[in-house]
PDB file of the backbone (N, CA, C, O) and the ligand in Angstrom, with CONECT records:
HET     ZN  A 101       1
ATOM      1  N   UNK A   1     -16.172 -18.942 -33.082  1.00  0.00           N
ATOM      2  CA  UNK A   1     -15.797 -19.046 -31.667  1.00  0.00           C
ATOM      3  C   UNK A   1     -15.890 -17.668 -31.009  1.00  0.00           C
ATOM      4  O   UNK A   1     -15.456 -16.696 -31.627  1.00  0.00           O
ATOM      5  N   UNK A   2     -16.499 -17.504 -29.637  1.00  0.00           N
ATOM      6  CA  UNK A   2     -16.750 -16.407 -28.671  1.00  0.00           C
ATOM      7  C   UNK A   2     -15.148 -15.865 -28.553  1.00  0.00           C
ATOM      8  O   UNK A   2     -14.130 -16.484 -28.240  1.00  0.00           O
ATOM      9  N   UNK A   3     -15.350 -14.475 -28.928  1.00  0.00           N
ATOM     10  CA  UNK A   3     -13.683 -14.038 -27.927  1.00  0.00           C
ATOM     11  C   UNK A   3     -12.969 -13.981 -27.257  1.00  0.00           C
ATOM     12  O   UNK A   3     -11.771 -13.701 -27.210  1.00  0.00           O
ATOM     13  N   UNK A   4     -14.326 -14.494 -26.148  1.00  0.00           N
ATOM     14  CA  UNK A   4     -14.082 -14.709 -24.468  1.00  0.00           C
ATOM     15  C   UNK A   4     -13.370 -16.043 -24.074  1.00  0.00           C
ATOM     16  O   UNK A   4     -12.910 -16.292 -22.960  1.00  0.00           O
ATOM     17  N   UNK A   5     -13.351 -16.985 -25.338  1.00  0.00           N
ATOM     18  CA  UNK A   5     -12.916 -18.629 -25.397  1.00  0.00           C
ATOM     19  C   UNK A   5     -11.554 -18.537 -26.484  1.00  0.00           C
ATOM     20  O   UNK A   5     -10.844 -19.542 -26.489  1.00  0.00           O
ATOM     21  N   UNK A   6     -11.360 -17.988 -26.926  1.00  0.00           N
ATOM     22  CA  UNK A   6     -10.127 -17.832 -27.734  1.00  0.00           C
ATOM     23  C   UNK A   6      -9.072 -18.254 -26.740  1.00  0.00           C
ATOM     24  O   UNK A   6      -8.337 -19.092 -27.261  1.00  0.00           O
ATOM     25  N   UNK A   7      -8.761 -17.998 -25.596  1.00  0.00           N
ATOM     26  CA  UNK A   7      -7.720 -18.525 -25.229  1.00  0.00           C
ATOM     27  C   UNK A   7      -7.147 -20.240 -24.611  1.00  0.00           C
ATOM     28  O   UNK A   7      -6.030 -20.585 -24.224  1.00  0.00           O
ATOM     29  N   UNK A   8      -8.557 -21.107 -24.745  1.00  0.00           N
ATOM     30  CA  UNK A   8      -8.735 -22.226 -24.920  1.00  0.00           C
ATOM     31  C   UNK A   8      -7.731 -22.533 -26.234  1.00  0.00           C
ATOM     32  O   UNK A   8      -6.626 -22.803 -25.764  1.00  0.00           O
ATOM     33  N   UNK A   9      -7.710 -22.569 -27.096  1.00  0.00           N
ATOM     34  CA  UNK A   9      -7.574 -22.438 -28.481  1.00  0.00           C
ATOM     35  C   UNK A   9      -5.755 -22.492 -28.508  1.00  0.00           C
ATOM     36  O   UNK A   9      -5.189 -23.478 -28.981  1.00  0.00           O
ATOM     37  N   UNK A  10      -5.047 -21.429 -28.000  1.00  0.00           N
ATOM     38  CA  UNK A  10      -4.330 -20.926 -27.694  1.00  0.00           C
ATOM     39  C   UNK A  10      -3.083 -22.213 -27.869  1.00  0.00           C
ATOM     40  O   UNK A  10      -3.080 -23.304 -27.298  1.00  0.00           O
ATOM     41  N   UNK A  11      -2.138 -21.707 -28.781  1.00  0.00           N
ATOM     42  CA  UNK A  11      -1.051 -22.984 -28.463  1.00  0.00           C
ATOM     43  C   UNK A  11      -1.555 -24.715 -29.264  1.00  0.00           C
ATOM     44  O   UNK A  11      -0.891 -25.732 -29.464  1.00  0.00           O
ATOM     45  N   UNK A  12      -2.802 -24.420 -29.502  1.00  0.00           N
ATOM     46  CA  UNK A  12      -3.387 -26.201 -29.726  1.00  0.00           C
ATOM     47  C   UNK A  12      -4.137 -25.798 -30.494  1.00  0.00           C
ATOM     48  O   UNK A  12      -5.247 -26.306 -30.341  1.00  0.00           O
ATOM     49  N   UNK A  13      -4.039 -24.659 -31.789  1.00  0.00           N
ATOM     50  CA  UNK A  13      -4.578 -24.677 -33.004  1.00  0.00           C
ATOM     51  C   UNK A  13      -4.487 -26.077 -33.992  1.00  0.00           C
ATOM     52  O   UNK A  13      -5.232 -26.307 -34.944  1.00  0.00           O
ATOM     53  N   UNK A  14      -3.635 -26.741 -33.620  1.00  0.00           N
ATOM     54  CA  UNK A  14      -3.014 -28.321 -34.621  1.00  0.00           C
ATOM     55  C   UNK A  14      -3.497 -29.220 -34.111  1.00  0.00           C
ATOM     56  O   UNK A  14      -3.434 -30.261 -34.765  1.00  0.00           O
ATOM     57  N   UNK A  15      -4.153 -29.289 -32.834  1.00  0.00           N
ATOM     58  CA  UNK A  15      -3.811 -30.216 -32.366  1.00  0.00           C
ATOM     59  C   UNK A  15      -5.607 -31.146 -31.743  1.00  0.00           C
ATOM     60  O   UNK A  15      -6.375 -30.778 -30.855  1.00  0.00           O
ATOM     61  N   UNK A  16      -5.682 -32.150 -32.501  1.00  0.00           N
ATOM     62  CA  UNK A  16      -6.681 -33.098 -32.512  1.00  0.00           C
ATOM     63  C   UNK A  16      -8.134 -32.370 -33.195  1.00  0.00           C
ATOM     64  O   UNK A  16      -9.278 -32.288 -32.747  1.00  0.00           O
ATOM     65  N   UNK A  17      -7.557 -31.929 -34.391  1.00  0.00           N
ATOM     66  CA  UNK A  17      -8.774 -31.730 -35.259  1.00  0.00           C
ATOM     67  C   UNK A  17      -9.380 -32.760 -35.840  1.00  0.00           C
ATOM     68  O   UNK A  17      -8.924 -33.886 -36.034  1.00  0.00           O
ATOM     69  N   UNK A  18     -10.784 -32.186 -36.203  1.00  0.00           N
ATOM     70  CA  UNK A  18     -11.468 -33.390 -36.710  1.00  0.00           C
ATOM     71  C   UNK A  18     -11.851 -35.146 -36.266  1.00  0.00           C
ATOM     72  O   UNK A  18     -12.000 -36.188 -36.905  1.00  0.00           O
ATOM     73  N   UNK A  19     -11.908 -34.665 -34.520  1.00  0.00           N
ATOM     74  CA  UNK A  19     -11.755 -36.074 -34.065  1.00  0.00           C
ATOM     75  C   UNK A  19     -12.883 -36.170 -33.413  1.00  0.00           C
ATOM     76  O   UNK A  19     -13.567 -35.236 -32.996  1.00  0.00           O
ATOM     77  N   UNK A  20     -13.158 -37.709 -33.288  1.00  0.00           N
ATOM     78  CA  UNK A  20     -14.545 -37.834 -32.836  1.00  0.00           C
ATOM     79  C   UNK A  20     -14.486 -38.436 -31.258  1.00  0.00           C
ATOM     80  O   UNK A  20     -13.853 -39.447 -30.952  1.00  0.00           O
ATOM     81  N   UNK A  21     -15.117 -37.777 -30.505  1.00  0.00           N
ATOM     82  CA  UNK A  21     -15.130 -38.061 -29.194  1.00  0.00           C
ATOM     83  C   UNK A  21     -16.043 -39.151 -28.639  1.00  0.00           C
ATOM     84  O   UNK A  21     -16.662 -39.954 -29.337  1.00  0.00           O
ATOM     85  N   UNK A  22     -16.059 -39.095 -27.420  1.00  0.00           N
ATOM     86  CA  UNK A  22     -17.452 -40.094 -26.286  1.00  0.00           C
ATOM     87  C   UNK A  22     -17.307 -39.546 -25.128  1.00  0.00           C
ATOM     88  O   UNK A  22     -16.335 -39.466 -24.376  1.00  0.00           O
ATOM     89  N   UNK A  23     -18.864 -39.005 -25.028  1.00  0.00           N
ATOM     90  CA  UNK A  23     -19.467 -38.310 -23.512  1.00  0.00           C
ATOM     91  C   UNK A  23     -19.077 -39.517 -22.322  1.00  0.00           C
ATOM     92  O   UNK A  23     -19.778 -40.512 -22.138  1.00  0.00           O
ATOM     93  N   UNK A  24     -17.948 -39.241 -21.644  1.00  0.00           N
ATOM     94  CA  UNK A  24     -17.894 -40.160 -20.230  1.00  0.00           C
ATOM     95  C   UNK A  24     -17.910 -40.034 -19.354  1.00  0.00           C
ATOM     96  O   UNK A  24     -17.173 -39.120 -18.983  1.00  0.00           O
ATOM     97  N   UNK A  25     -18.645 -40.714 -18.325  1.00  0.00           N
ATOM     98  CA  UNK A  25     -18.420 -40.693 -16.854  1.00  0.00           C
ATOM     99  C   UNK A  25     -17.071 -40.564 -16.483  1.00  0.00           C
ATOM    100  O   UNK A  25     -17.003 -41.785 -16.342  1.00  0.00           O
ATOM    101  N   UNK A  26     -15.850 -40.165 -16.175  1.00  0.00           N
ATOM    102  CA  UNK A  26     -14.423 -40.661 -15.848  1.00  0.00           C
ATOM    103  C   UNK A  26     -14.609 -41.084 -14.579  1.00  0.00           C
ATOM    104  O   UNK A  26     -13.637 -40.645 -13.965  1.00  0.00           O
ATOM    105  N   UNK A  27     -15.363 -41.741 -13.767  1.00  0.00           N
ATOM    106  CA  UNK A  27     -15.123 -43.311 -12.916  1.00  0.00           C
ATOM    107  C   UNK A  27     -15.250 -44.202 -13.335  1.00  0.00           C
ATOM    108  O   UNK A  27     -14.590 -45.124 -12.856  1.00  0.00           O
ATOM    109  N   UNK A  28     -16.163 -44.490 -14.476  1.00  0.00           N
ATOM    110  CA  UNK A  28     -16.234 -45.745 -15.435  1.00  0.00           C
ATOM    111  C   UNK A  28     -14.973 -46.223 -16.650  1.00  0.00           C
ATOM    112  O   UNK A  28     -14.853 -47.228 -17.351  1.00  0.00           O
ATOM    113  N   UNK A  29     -14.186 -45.031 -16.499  1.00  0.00           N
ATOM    114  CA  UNK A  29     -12.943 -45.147 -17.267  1.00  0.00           C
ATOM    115  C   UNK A  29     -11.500 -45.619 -16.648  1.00  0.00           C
ATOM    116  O   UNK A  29     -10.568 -46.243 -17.156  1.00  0.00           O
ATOM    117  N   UNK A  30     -11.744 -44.930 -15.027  1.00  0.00           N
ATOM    118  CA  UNK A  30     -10.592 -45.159 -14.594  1.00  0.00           C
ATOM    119  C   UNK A  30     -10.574 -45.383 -13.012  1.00  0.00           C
ATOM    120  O   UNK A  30     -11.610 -45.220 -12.367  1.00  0.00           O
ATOM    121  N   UNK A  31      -9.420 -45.747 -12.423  1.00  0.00           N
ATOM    122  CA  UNK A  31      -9.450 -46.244 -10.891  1.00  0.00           C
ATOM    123  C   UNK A  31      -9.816 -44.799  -9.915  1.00  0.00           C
ATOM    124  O   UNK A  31      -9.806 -43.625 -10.287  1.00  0.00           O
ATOM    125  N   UNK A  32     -10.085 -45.275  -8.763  1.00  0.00           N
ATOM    126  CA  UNK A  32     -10.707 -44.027  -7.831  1.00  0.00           C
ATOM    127  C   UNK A  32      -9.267 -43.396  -7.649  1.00  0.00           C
ATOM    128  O   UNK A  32      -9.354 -42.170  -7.579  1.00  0.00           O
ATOM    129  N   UNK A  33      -7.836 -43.911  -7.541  1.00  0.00           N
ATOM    130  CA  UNK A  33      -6.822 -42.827  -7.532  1.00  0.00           C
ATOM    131  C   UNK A  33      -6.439 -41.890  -8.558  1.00  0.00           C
ATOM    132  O   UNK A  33      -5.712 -40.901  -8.468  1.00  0.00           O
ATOM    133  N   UNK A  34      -6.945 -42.286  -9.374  1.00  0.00           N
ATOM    134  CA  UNK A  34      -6.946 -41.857 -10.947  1.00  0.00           C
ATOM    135  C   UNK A  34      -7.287 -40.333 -10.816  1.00  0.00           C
ATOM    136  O   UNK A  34      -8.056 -39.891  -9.962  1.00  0.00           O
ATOM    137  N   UNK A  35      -6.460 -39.373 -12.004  1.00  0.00           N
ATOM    138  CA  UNK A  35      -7.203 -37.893 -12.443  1.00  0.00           C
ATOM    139  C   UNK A  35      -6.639 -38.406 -13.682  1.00  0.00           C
ATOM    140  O   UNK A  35      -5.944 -39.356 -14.044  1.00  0.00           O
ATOM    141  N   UNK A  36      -7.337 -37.190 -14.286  1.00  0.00           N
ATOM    142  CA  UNK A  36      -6.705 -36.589 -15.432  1.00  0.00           C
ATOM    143  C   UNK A  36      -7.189 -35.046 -15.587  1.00  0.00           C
ATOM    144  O   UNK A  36      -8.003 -34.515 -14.831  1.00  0.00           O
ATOM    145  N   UNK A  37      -6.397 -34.249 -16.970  1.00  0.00           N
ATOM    146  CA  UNK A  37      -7.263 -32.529 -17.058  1.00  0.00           C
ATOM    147  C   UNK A  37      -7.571 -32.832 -18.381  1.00  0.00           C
ATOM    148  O   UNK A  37      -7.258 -33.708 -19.186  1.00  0.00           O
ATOM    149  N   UNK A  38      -8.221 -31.926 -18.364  1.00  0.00           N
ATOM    150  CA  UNK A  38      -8.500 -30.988 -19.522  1.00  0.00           C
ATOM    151  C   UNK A  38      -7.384 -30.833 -20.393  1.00  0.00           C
ATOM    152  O   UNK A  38      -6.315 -30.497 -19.884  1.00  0.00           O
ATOM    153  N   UNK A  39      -7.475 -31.074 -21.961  1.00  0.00           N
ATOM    154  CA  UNK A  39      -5.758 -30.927 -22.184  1.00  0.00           C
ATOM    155  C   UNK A  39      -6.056 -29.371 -22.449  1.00  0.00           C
ATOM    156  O   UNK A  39      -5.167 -28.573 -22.152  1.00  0.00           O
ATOM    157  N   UNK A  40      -7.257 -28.902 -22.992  1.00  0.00           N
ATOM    158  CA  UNK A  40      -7.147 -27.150 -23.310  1.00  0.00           C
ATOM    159  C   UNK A  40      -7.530 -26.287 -22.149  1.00  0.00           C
ATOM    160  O   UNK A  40      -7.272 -25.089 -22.266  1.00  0.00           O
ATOM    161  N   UNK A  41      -8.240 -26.796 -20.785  1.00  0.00           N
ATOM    162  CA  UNK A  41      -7.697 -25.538 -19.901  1.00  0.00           C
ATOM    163  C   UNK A  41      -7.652 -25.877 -18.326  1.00  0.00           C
ATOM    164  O   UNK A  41      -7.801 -25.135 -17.355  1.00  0.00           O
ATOM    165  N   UNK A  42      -7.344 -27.530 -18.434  1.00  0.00           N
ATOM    166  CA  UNK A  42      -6.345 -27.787 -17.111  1.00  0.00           C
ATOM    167  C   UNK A  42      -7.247 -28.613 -15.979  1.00  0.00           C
ATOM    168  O   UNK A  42      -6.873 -29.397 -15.106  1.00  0.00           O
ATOM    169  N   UNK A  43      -8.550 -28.148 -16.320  1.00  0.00           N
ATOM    170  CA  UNK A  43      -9.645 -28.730 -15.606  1.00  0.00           C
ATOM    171  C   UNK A  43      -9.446 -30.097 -15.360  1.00  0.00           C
ATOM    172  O   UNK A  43      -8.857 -30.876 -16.108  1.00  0.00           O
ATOM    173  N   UNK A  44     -10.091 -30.416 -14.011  1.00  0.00           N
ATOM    174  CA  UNK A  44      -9.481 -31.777 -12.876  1.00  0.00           C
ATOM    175  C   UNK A  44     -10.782 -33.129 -13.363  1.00  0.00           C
ATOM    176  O   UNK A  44     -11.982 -32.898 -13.217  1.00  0.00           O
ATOM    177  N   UNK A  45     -10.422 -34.073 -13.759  1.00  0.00           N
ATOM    178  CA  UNK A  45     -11.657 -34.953 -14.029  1.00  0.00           C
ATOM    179  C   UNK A  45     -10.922 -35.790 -13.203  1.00  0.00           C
ATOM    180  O   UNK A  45      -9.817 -36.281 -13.436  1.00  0.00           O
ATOM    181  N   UNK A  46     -11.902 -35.967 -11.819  1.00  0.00           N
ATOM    182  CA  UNK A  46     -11.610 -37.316 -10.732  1.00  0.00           C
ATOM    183  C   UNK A  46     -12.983 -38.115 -10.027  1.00  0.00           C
ATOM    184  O   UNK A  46     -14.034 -37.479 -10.105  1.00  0.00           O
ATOM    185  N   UNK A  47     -13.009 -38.747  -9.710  1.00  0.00           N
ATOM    186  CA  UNK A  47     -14.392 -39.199  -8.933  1.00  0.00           C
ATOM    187  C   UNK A  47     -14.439 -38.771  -7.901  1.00  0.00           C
ATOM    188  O   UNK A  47     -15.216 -39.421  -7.200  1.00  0.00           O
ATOM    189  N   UNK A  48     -13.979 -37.954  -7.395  1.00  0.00           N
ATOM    190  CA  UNK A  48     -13.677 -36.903  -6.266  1.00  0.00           C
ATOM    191  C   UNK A  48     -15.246 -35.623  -6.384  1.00  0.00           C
ATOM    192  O   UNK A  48     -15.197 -34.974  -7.429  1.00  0.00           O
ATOM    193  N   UNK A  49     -16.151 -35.371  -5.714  1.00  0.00           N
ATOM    194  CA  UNK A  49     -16.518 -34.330  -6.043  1.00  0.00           C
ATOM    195  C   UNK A  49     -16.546 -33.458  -6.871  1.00  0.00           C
ATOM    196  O   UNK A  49     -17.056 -33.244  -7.970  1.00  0.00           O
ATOM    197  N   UNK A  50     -15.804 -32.902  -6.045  1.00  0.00           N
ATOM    198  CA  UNK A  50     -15.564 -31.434  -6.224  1.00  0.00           C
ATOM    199  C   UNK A  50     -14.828 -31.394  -7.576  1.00  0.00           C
ATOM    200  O   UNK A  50     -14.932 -30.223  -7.942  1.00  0.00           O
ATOM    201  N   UNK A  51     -14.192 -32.028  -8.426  1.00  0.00           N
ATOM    202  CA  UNK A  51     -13.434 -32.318  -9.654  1.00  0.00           C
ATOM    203  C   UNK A  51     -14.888 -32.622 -10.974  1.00  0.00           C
ATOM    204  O   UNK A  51     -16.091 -32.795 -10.780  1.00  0.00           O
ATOM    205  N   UNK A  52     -14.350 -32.593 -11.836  1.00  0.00           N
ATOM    206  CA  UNK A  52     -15.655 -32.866 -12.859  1.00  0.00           C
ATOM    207  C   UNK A  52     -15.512 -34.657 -13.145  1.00  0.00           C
ATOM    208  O   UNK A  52     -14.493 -35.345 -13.196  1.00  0.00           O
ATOM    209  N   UNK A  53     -16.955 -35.047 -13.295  1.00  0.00           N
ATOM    210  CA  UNK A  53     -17.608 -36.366 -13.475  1.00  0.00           C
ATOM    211  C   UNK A  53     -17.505 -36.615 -14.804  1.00  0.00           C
ATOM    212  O   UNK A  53     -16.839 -37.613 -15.079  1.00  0.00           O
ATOM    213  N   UNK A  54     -17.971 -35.996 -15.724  1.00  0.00           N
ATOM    214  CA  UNK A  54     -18.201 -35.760 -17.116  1.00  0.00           C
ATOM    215  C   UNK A  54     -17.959 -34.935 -18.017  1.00  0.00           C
ATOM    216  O   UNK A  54     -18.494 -33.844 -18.215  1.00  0.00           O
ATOM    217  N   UNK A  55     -16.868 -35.618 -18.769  1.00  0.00           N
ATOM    218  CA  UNK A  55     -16.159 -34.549 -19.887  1.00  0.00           C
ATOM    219  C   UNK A  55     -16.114 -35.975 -21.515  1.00  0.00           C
ATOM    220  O   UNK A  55     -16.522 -37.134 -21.583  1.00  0.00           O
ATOM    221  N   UNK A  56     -15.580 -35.280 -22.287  1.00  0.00           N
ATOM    222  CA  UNK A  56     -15.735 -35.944 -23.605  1.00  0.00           C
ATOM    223  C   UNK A  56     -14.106 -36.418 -23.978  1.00  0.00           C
ATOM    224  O   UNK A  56     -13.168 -35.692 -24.306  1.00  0.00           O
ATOM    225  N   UNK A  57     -14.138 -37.754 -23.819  1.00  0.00           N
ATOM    226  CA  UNK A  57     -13.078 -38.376 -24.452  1.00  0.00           C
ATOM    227  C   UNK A  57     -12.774 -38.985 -25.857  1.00  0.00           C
ATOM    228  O   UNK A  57     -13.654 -39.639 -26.417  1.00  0.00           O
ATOM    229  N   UNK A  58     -11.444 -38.776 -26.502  1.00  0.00           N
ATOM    230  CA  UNK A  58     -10.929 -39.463 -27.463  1.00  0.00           C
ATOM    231  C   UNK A  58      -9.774 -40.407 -27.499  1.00  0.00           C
ATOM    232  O   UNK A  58      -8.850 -40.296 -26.693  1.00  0.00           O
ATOM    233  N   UNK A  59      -9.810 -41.458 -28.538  1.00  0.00           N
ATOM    234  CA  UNK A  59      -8.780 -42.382 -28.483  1.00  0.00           C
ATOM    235  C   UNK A  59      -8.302 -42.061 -29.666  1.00  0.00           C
ATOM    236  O   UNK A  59      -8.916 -42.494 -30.640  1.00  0.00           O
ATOM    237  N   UNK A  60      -6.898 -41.091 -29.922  1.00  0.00           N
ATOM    238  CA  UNK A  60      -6.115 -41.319 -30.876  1.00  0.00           C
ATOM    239  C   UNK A  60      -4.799 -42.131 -31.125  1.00  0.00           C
ATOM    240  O   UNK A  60      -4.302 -43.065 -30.496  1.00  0.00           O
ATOM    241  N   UNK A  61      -4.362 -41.395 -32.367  1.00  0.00           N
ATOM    242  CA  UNK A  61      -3.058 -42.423 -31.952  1.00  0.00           C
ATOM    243  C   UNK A  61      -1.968 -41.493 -31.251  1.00  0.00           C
ATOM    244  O   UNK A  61      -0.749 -41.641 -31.345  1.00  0.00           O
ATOM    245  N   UNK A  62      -2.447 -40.788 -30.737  1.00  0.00           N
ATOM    246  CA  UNK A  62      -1.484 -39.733 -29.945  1.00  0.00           C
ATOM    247  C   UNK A  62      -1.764 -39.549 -28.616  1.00  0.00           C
ATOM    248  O   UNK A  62      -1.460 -38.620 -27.869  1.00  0.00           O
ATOM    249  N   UNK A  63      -2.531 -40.793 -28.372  1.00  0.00           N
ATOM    250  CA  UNK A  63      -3.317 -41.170 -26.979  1.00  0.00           C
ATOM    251  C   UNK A  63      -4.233 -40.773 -26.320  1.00  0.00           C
ATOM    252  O   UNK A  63      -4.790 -39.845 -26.906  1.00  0.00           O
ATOM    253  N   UNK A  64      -4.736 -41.037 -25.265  1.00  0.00           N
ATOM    254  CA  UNK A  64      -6.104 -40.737 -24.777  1.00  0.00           C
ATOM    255  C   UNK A  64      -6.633 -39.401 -23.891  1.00  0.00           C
ATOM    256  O   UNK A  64      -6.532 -39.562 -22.675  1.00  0.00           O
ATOM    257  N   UNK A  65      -7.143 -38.199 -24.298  1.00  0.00           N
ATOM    258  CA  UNK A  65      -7.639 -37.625 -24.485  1.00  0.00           C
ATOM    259  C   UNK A  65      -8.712 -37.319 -23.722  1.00  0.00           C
ATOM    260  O   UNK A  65      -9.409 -38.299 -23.461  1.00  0.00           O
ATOM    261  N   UNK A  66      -9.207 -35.924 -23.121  1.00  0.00           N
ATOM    262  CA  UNK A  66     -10.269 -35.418 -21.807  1.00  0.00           C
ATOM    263  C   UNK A  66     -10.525 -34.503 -22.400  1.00  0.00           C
ATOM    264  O   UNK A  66      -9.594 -34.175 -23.136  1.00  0.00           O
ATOM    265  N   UNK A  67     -11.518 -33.773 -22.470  1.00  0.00           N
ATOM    266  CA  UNK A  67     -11.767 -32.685 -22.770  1.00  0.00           C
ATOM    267  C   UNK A  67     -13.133 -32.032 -21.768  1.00  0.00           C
ATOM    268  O   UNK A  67     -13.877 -32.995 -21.586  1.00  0.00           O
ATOM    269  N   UNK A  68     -13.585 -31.078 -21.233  1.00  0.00           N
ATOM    270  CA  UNK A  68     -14.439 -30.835 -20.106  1.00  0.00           C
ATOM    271  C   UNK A  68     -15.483 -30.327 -21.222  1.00  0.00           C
ATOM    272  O   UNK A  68     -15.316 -29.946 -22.380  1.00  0.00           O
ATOM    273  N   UNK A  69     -16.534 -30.461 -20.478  1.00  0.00           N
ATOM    274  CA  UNK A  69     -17.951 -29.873 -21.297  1.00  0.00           C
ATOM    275  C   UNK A  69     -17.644 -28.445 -21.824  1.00  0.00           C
ATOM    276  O   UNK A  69     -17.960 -28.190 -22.986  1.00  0.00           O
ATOM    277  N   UNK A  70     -17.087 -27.554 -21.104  1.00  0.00           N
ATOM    278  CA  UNK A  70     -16.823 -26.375 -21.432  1.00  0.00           C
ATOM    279  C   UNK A  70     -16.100 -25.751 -22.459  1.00  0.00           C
ATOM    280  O   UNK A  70     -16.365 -24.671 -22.989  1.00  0.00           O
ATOM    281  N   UNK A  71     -15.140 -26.531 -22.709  1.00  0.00           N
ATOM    282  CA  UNK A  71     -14.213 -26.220 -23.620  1.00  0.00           C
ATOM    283  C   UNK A  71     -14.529 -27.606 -25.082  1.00  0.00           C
ATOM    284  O   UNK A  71     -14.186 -27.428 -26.251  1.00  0.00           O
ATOM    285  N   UNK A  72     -15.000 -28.453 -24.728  1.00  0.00           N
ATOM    286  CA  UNK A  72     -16.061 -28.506 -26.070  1.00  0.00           C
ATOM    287  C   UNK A  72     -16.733 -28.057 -26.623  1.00  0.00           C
ATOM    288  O   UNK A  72     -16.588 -28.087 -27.845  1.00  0.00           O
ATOM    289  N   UNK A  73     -17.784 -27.427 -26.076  1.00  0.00           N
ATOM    290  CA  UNK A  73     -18.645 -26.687 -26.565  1.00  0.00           C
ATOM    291  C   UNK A  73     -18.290 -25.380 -27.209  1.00  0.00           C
ATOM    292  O   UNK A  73     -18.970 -24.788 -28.048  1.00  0.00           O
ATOM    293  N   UNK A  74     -17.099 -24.995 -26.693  1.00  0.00           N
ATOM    294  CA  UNK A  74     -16.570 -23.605 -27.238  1.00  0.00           C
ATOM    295  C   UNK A  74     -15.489 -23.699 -28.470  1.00  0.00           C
ATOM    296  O   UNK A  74     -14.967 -22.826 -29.163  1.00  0.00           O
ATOM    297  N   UNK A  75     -15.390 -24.933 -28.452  1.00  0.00           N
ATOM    298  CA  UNK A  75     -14.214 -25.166 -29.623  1.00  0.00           C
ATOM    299  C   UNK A  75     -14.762 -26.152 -30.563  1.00  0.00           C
ATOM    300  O   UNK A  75     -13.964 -26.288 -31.490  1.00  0.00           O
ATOM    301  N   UNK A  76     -15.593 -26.746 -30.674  1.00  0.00           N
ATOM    302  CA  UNK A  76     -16.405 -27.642 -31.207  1.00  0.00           C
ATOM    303  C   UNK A  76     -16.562 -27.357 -32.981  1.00  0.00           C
ATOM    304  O   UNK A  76     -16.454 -28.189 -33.882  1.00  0.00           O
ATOM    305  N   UNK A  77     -16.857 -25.852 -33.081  1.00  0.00           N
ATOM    306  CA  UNK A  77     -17.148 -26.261 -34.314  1.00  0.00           C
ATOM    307  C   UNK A  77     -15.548 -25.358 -35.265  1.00  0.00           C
ATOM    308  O   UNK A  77     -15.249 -25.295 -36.458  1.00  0.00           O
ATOM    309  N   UNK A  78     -15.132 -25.014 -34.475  1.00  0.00           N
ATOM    310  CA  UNK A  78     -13.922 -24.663 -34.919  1.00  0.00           C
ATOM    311  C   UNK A  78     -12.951 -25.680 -34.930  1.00  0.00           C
ATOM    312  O   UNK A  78     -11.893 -25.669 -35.561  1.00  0.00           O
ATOM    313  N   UNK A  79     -13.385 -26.564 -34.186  1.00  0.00           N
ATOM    314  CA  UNK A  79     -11.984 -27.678 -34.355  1.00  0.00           C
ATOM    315  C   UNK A  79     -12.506 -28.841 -35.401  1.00  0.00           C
ATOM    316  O   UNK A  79     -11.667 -29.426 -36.085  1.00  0.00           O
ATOM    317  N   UNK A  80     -14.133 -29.218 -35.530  1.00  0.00           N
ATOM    318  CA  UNK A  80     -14.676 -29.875 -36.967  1.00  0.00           C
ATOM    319  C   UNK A  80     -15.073 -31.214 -35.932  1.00  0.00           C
ATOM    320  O   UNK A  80     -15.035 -32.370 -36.353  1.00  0.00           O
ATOM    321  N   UNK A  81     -15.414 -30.905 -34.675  1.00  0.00           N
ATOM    322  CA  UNK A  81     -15.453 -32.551 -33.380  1.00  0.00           C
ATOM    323  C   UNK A  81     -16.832 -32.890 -33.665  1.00  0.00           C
ATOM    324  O   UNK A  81     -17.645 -32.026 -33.993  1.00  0.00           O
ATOM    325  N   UNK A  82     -17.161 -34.265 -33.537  1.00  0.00           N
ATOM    326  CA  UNK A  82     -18.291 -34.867 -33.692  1.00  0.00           C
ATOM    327  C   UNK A  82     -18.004 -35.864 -32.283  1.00  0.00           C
ATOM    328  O   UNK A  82     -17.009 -36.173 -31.628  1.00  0.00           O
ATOM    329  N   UNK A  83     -19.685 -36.213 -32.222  1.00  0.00           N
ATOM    330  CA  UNK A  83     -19.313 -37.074 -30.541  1.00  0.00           C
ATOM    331  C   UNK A  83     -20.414 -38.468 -31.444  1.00  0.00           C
ATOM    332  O   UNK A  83     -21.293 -38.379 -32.302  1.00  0.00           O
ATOM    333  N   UNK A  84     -19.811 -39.625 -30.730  1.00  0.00           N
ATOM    334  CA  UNK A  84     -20.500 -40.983 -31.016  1.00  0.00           C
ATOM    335  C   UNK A  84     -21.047 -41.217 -30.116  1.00  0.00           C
ATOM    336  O   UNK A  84     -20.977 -40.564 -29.075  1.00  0.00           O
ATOM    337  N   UNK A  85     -21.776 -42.280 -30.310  1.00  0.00           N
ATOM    338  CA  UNK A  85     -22.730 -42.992 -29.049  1.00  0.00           C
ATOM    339  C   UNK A  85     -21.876 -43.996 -28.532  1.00  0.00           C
ATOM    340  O   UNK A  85     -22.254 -44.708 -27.602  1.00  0.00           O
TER     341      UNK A  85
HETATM  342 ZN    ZN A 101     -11.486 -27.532 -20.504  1.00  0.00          ZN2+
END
């Protein structure tokens, strides 16, 4: 992991390793009043613009899960994540 992304990381070393995600639209997931973030750095997923369209979700048993392109990619192989079709 880049040094510059270490603070993604931060606090949520435990937390949803080894889990396998799905690339989603979040309007196809949820109602137009609907958000959700990023759980590692807060980022807005709404069908709103200006908010992000597409981030990578999981269903655990510790519930459902956002993650933004950005902070996948930077934590990805440190956390052991694989994405399904
Ligand atoms: Zn993020």
């Amino acid at each position: 992991m880049l040094e510059k992304d270490k603070w993604r990381l931060t606090g949520m070393e435990d937390f949803l390793n080894n889990e396998c995600f799905k690339y989603q639209n979040f309007a196809d997931e949820y109602e137009d009043t609907e958000h959700e973030h990023c759980i590692f750095c807060g980022a807005k997923f709404s069908s709103n613009k200006e908010d992000l369209q597409w981030g990578y979700s999981s269903t655990t048993r510790n519930g459902y899960w956002w993650v933004c392109p950005e902070c996948f990619n930077a934590l990805k192989d440190v956390k052991g994540w694989t994405v399904s079709e």
